[in-house]
N, C-alpha and C positions, 0 to 999 in steps of 0.2 A: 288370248290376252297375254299371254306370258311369255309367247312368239314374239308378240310386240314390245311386250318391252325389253325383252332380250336385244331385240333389234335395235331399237331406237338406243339402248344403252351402248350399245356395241360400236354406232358411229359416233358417239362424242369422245370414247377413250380412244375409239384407233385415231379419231381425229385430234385429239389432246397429246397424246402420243410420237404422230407423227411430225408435229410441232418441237416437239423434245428432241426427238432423235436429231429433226432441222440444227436445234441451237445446240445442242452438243457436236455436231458434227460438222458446223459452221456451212452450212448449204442452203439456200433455200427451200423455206418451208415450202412454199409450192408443190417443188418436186415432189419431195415428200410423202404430202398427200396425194397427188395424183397416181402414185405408185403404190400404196399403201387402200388409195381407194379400187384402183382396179383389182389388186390382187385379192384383196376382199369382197368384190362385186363380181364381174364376170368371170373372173378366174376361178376363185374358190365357193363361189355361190353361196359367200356368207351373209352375204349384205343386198337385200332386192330393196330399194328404197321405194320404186313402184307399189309391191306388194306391203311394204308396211304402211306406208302417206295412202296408197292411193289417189284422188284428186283433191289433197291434199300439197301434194309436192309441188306444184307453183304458186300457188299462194303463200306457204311458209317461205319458200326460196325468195318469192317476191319483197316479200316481208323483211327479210334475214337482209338482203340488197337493200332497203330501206333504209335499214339504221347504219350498214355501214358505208354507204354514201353520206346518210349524216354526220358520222364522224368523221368521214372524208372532209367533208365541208367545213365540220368544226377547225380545221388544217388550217385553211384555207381565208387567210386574213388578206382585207384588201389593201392592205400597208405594202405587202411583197408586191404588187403591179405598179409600184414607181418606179421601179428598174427596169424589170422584165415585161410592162403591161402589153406593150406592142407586140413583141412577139409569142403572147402566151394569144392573145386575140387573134392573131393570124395562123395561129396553130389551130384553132377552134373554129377559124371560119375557110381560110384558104386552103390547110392542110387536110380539114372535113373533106372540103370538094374534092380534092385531089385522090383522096382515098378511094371517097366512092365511084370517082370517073374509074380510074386508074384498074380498080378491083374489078365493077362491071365489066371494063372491057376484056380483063383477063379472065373472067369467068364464063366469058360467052365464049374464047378462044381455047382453054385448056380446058374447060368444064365441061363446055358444051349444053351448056344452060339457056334458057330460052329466053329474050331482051326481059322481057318482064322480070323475072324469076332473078337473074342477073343484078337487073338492079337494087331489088333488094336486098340481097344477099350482100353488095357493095354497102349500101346504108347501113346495114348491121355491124359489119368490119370497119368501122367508124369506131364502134366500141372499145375501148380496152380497157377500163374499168381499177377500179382501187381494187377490189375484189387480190388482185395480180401487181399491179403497179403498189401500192403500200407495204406490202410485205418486203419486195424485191428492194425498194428504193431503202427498206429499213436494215436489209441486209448487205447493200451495194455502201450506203452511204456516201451517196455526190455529193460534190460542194452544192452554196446556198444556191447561186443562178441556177444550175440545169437541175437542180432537186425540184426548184419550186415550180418551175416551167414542165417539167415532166410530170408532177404531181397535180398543179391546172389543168392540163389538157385530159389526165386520165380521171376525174374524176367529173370536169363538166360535159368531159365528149360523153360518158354514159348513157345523162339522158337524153342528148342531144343526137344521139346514136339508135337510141333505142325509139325516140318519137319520131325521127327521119322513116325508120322503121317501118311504124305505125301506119304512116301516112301513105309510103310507100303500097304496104298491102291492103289499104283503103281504097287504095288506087286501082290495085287489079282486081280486087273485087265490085268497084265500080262500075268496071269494063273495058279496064285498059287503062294505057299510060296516057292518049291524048283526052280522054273524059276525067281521066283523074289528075290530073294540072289544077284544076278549081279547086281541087280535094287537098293537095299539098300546101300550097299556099297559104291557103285561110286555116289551116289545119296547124303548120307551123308558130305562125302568128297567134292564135288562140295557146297553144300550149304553153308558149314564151310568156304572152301577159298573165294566165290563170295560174300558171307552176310559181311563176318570180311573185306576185300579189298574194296567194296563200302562202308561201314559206316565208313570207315577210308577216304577216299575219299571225304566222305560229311562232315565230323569234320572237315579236316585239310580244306575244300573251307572257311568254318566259319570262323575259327581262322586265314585263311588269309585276309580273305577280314575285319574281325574286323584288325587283326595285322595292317595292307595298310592304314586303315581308310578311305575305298570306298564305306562305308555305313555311312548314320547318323542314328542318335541312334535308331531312332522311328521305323526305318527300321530293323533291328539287328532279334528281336524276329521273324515279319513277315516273313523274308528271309529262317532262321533257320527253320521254319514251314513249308515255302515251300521245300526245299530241306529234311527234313524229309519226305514228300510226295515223292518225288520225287526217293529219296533211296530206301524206302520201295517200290515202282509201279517197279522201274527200277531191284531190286535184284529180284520181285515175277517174273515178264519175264523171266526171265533167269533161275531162280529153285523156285517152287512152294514153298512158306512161308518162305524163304531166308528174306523175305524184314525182317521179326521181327528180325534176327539176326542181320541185316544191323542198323536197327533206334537204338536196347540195345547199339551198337560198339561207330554208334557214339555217345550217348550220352556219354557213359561212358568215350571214347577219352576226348572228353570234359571237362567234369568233372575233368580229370587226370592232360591237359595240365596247363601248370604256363603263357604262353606266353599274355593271354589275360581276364578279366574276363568277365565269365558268367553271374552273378548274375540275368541279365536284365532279359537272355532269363530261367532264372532257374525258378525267380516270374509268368513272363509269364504261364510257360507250368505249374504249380501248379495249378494257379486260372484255367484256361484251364482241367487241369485233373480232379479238382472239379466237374465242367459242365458235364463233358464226361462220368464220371463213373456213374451219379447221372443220364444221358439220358441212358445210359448204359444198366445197372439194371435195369431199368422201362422197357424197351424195352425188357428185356431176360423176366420180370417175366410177365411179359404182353401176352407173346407170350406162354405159359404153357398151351397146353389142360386141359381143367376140370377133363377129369377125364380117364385113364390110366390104364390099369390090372397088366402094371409094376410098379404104385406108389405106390402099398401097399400088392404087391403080396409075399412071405417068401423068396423067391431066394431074391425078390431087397434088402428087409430090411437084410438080410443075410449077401448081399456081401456090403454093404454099412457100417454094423456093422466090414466086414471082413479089408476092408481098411483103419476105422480107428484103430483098434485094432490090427490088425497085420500087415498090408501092411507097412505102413507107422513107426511104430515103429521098424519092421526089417530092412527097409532100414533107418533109421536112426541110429539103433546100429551098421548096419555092417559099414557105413560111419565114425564113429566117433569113432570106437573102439581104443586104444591107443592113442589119442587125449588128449589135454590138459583140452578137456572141461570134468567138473566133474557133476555128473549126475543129478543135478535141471538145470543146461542148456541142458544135452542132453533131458531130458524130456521133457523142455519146447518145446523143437525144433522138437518131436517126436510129440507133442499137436498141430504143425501148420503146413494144409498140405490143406487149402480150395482149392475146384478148382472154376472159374470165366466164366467171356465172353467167352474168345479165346476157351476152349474147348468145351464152344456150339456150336462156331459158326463153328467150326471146323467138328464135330460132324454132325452138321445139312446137310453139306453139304456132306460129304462122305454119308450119310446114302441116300442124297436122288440119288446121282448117283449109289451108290452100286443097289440101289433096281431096278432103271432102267435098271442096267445092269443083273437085274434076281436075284438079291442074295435075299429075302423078308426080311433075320432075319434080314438084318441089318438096318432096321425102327423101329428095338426094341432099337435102340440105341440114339435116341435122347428122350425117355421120361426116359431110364435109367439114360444118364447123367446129367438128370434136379434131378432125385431124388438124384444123388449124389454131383450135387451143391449146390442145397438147402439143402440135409443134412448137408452135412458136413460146408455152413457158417453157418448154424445155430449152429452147436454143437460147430465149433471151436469157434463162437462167441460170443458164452454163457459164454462156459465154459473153455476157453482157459485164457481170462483175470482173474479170478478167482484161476484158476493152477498159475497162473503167480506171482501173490500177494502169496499164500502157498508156492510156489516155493522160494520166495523172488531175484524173478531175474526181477522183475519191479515195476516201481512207476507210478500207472497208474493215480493218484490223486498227480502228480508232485505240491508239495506246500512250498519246499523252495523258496528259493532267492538266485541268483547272486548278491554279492556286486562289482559294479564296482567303488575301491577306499575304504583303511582304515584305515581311520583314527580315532581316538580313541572314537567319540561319537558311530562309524560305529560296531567297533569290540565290545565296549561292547552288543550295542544292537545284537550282531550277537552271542555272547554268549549265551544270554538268550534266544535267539530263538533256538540256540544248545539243551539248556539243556532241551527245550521243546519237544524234539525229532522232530524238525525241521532240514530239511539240509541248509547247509548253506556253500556257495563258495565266498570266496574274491579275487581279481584281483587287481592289482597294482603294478607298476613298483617301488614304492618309496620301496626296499629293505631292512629298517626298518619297514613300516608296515608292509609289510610280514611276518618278523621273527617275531614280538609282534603277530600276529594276530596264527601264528603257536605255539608257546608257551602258546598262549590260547588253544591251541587245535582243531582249524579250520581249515578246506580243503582249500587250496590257490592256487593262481598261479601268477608267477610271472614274471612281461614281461608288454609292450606295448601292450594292448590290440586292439588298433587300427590296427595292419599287420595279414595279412592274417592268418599265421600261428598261430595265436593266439585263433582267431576264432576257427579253426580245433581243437586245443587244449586242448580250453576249452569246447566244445561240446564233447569233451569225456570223461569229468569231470561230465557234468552235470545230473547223476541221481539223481532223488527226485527233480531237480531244475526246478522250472515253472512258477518263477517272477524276473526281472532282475531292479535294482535299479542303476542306475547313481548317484553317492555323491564325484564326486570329488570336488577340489576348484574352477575348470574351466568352467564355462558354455560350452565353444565352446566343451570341448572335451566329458561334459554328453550330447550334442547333438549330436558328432559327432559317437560318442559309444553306443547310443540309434539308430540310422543310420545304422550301424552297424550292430549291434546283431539283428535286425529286421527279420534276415530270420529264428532265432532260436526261437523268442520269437513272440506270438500274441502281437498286440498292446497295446492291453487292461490290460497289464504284465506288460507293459515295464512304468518303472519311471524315473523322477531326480528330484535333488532339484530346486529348485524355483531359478530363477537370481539375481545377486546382481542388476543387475540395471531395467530400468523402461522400461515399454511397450513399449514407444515410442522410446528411446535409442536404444531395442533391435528391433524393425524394421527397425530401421536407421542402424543398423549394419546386418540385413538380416540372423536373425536366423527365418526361416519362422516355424508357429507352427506344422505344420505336418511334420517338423523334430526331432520335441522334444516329451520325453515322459508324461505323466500324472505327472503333478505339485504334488510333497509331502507336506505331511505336512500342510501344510498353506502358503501365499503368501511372507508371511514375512519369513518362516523358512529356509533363506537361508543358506549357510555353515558359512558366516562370524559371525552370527545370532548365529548357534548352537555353532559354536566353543567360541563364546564370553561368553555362559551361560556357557559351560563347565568352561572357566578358571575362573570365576566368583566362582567355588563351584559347581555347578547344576550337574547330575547325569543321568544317563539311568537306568530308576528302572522298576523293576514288579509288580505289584499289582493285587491281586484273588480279583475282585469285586463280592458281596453278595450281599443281600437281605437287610442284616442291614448297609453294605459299599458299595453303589451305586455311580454312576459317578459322582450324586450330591452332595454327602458325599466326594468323591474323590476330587471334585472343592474346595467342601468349607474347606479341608485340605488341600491343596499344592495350591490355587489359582489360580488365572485366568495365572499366568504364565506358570502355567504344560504345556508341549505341550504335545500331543498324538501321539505317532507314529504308532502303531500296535495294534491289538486285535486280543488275538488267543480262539479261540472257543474252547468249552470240546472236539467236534469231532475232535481238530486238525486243522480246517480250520483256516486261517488267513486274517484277515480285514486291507489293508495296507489306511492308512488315505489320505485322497487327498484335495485339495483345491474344487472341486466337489463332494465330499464324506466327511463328517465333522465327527469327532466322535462322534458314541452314542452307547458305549459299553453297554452291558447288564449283569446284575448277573448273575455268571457262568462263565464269562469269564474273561482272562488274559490279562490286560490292561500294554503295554509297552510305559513308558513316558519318557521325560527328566523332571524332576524334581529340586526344591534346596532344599537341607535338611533342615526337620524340627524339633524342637524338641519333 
């Protein structure tokens, strides 16, 4: 008992862990764990996931894959297919075939796999899964078309991937490929109508039982997480791997409807996917034989270089031919093709019934699909963010700023951060700043930023942006719009200015602090504060601090009045100043103040 739970403790902190190490170290978590799970598993024989789960271990996996295809799906709004629909559809249906032709055939040439066995292995490599794709896409950061296009295909090829599968080895256990054509068919079709009608089923019980108000709040997420169990157990009954079509349906239902919102259950299933993917990974790399005549034998490396170099790029070209997208998107989108869990675990299981039922080759199939999960997150992982930046279709080091509010100290400071090759987005309903801020030459938007619709809006604005600033005149509404933009922005991003009134006032009025963002500035640098020094004369200026013009030299010219707002580093990075963070620029870098001219 204490084995066990050493165990089981053991993979959620190296997998918590390794997640850390990712985002401090700006890498894909992926890798990460896949490195952090083998050296724990076969390597160090710390970690047997076998010996702890026992026949436990696909059901929890299967499970675990459940909800985070559901919150894949929660993504996954049908507003984004008026741009992209056509070719996210031809990605799903022409780009499918092409894989699986394309795979089969090179699996029967470098593999040496038998047609049957071939083909499914091909259906399976249809997969690539959120599992791999969400994390990557969260650390790559593509613009809005080839995010969402890459993010459609990896989370509906899943189960699409996995019931092809299904049918597939229904097929050879039928008796073959020409008795099992009857099998496919009606097999496909049944999974389609019974996966899409229960996850429509399990969306619309949510959004009524939230619509009715027959749950309190605390209850919402729990509920939602059971009845995703409960879709996915209730469609697998009825047609084998149906359930993953049923959890993408509903979430995406979800997602779609206007009747109620989600956000509760959307935070929930996030910090939830965090966990799962990071048990996940440990668990897959942990469970990797040491050593394998197919992990380094010329057919694996072969067909592993054939998929990504040809599989994958033809079926993206025949998908996307005549399309709008022009070809640093279709490249990027040809660059991102990892496969995850669901096709191990997929994999593991056909392979071990096939063998029972006499077939032997197809036990070559669970250490082939391990080399071609880990190859291919390793390469897309590497070197996919990298394509991405030369591509110029991502800002993977997002280091603008959202202005929420502009007003004249705002737009200047927002110019100079323009002209530093910073991006820069203003938000404001006052219709005058708008037009001044656009006459500057600044990305805007203009509207209430508090309605929904605004949110959407401006999350499709925001490439390059990955700090969001509160500067209106109102405190309620930089709390209420720091609230707000929370699901777009980390915390630790999110700003406003400082209150006009006092500690005690504003807990008499119940602006509690974990509604508010990171205090600017200084304590005192409220809006009434800066706007007084502007009409006064004072200015938002830049200054290149040196060696011979240090911040001490900076002081002892513009005085103790200067206030500090930003520091942008030679590398580009930017230091936004905080009541907790005080300045202390350094030579080299570009010091943006408010200032009164001197002579």
């Amino acid at each position: 008992m204490e084995h066990l739970l050493v165990g089981l403790a053991s993979i959620v902190v190296l997998g918590i862990a390794a997640q850390w190490i990712s985002w401090r170290l700006r890498i894909p978590a992926i890798l990460v764990l896949l490195v952090v799970g083998f050296v724990a598993g076969p390597v160090a024989g710390f970690v047997h996931p076998d010996a702890l789960l026992g026949d436990l271990v696909f059901p929890l996996v299967s499970l675990s894959v459940a909800v985070i295809l559901f919150e894949g799906g929660l993504s996954l709004d049908i507003a984004e297919l008026r741009d992209l629909g056509r070719v996210i559809g031809r990605l799903l249906t022409v780009g499918a075939l092409v894989t699986w032709a394309l795979s089969t055939v090179f699996a029967i040439l470098l593999l040496g796999l038998p047609p049957g066995i071939a083909l499914l292995f091909g259906a399976v490599l249809i997969v690539t899964g959120p599992t791999v794709i969400i994390p990557l896409l969260r650390h790559i950061r593509p613009t809005a078309r080839v995010g969402s296009a890459v993010k459609w295909e990896g989370i509906v090829n899943d189960p699409v991937g996995a019931i092809l599968g299904v049918l597939v080895f229904e097929a050879l256990i039928a008796g073959g490929l020409e008795a099992g054509l009857s099998v496919v068919l009606p097999g496909m079709l049944n999974a389609a109508v019974m996966g899409t009608l229960i996850g429509l089923a399990a969306a619309g019980t949510v959004v009524l039982l939230m619509y009715r108000h027959w749950l309190p709040d605390y209850l919402e997420s729990p509920v939602a997480l059971a009845l995703v169990f409960m879709a996915f157990a209730g469609a697998n009954h009825l047609q084998q791997e149906s359930g993953l079509l049923a959890v993408t349906v509903m979430g995406s239902a979800l997602a779609s409807q206007k009747l109620v919102s989600v956000h509760g259950i959307v935070e929930f299933k996030e910090n939830l996917r965090v966990l799962l993917i990071a048990v996940l990974f440990i668990i897959l790399a942990a469970r990797l034989p040491l050593t394998d005549p197919d992990y380094f034998g010329v057919g694996s490396i072969g067909f592993f270089l054939a998929l990504v170099l040809v599989v994958r790029p033809a079926a993206v070209l025949a998908s996307t031919w005549g399309s709008s997208l022009n070809w640093r998107e279709r490249a990027f989108i040809a660059a991102m093709a990892p496969r995850g869990i669901v096709a191990a675990a997929v994999v593991s299981i056909f392979a071990l019934e096939l063998v029972e039922a006499g077939q032997a080759e197809a036990g070559r199939l669970v250490p082939l699909i391990f080399v071609v999960i880990v190859g291919t997150v390793g390469v897309y992982g590497i070197f996919t963010p990298l394509l991405a930046r030369l591509l110029r279709v991502a800002s993977p080091d997002a280091k603008g700023m959202l202005f929420i509010g502009g007003c004249p100290w705002a737009r200047q400071a927002a110019e100079i951060l323009s002209d530093l090759g910073i991006e820069v987005l203003i938000a404001d309903s006052n219709r005058g700043n708008v037009q001044a801020a656009r006459s500057a030459g600044l990305r805007t938007y203009h509207g209430n930023v508090l309605t929904e619709g605004a949110l959407d809006e401006i999350e499709r604005q925001m490439d390059g942006i990955g700090r969001f600033l509160a500067v209106t005149p109102n405190d309620e509404v930089n709390a209420l719009a720091t609230v707000h933009f929370r699901e777009l922005f980390d915390s630790s991003l999110m700003y406003q200015l400082p209150p006009e009134e006092t500690e005690r006032e504003r807990r008499q009025r119940g602006i509690p602090q974990h509604l508010r963002g990171r205090t600017l500035f200084g304590d005192d640098a409220t809006y009434a504060y800066i706007t007084q020094r502007l009409g006064e004369g004072a200015v938002v200026k830049r200054t290149k601090l040196t060696d011979e013009f240090d911040f001490d030299a900076f002081r002892a010219h513009y005085g103790d009045d200067a206030l500090p707002l930003f520091s942008v580093k030679e590398s580009g990075d930017i230091i936004i100043y905080t009541t907790t963070s005080p300045p202390s620029p350094k030579p080299g870098q570009t010091l943006i103040s408010l200032v009164d001219p001197v002579d």
